[in-house]
N, C-alpha and C positions, 0 to 999 in steps of 0.2 A: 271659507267658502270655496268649492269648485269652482273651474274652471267657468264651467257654463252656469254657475251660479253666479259668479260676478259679470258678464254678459249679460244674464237677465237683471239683475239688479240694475248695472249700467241703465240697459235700453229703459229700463222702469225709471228712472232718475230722469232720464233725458224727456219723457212724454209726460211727465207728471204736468207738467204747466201749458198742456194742451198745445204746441205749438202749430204757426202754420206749414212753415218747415222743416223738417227733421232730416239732418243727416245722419246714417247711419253705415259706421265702417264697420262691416266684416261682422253684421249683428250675428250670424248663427255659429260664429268659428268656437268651437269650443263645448258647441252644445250641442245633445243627445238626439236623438231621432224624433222622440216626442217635441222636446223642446224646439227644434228648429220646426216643426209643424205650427204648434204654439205664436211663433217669432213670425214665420210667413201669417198667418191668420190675420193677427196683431197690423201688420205691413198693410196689409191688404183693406183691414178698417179702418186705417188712417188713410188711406190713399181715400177710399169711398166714399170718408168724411169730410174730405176738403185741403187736407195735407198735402203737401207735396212732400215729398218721400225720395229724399236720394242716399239710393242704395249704391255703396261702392265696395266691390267684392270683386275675389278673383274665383268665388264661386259660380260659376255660369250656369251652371244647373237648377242652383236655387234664385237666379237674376231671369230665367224661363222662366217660373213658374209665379211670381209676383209682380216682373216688370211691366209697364206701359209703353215706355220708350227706354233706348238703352241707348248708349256713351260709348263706345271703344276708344281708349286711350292708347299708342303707342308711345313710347319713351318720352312723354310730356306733350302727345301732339293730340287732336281729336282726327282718327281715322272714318270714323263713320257713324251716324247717327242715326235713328229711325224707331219703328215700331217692329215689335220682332219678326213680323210678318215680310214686313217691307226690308230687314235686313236678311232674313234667309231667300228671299223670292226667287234668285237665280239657282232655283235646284233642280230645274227642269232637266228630264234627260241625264241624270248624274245618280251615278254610285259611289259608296265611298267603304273601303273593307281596308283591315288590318292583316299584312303577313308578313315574312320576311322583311327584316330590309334590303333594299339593293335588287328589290326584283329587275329581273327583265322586263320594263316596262315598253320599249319598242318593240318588241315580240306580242308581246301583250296587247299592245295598241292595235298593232297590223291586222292580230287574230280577230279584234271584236272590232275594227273600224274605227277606232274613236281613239280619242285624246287620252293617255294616262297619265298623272300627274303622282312623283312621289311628294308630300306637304308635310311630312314628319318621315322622323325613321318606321320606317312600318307600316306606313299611312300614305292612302293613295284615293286620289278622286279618278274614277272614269266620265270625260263627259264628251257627250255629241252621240252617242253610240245609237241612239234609239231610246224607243222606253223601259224607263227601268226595268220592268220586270223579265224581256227578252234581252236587258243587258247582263243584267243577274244572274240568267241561267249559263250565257254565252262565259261570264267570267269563273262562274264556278265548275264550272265543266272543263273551264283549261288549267286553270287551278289543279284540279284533279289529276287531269293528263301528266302535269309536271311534279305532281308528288309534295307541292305545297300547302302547307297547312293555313286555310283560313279561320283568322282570329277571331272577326267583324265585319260584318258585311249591314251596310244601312243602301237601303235606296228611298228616293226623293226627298221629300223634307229636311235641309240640314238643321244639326241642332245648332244653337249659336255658340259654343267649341269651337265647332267646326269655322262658322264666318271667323271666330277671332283668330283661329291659324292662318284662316286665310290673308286677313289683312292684314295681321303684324309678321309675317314672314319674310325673311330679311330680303329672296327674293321676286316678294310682291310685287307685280307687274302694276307699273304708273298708271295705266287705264284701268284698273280693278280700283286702284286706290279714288282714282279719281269719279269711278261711277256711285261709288258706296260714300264716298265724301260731304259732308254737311252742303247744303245749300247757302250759300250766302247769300242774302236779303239786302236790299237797295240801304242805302248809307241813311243812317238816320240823322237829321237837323240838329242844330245845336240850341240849346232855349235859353235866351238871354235873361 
């Protein structure tokens, strides 16, 4: 069998006995374009059906497109919990484009007003600057001036990529950590 033949066979093995639980790691790795359409559809029936469905994947693309609430794990810890709506929310006001690395990001900041952050090599969030769409213009317009080639350019919405750079970034700021951070709930009794 293929690759993603034994992947579907697996996840087929694993739901044959109707569970109410299903964990599934890395169900689509391996498998074809159809096939991972298939596997989400599949996900998504059991979730509707009564399952609880924990999906663990370092695919975030396809953890968008099926999950209800999501999990950020860093190095064995829980960073941040939510529904994906509730984990991208702080997108207000924010651009996020690919260029160079090692831009001149204080140059850049002063030109459009606002905060620029490098969060990868190449990868940069603008935020405070206004709305997106007159930050947009103001960044590709100096972009241009400086003869720098833009990669990517996304405004508003981030995708959740984007929050997990954010939070497992080595230098993640302790108050980002802490506003995206699980809620903890009053101590539960002990039952004799």
């Amino acid at each position: 069998l293929s690759g993603g033949e034994q992947q579907r066979l697996s996840l087929a093995m694993a739901l044959v006995g109707r569970p109410q639980v299903a964990f599934l790691d890395e169900p689509t790795a391996g498998v074809d374009v159809r096939g991972r359409q298939v596997i989400r559809q599949l996900v998504r029936e059991l979730a509707d059906g009564g399952c609880a469905v924990v999906l663990c994947t370092h695919e975030l693309d396809e953890a968008e497109k099926v999950a209800d609430r999501v999990v950020i794990v860093d190095r064995g810890k829980v960073v941040a919990t939510g529904t994906l709506d509730e984990l991208r929310s702080g997108t207000s006001g924010e651009v996020r484009f690919s260029a160079i690395p090692e831009l001149d990001v204080d140059a850049l900041g002063q030109h459009l007003g606002a905060d620029v952050t490098e969060v990868g090599p190449g990868e940069y969030v603008v935020a405070g600057g206004g709305h997106d769409a007159h930050l947009a213009a103001k960044l590709t317009g100096w972009l241009a001036n400086h003869d720098v080639a833009l990669g990517d350019l996304r405004a508003g919405r981030q995708r959740l990529e984007d929050v997990f750079l954010l939070l497992t970034a080595d230098e993640a700021e302790p108050d980002v950590r802490r506003a995206m951070a699980p809620k903890r709930r009053g101590r539960r009794g002990r039952r004799s």
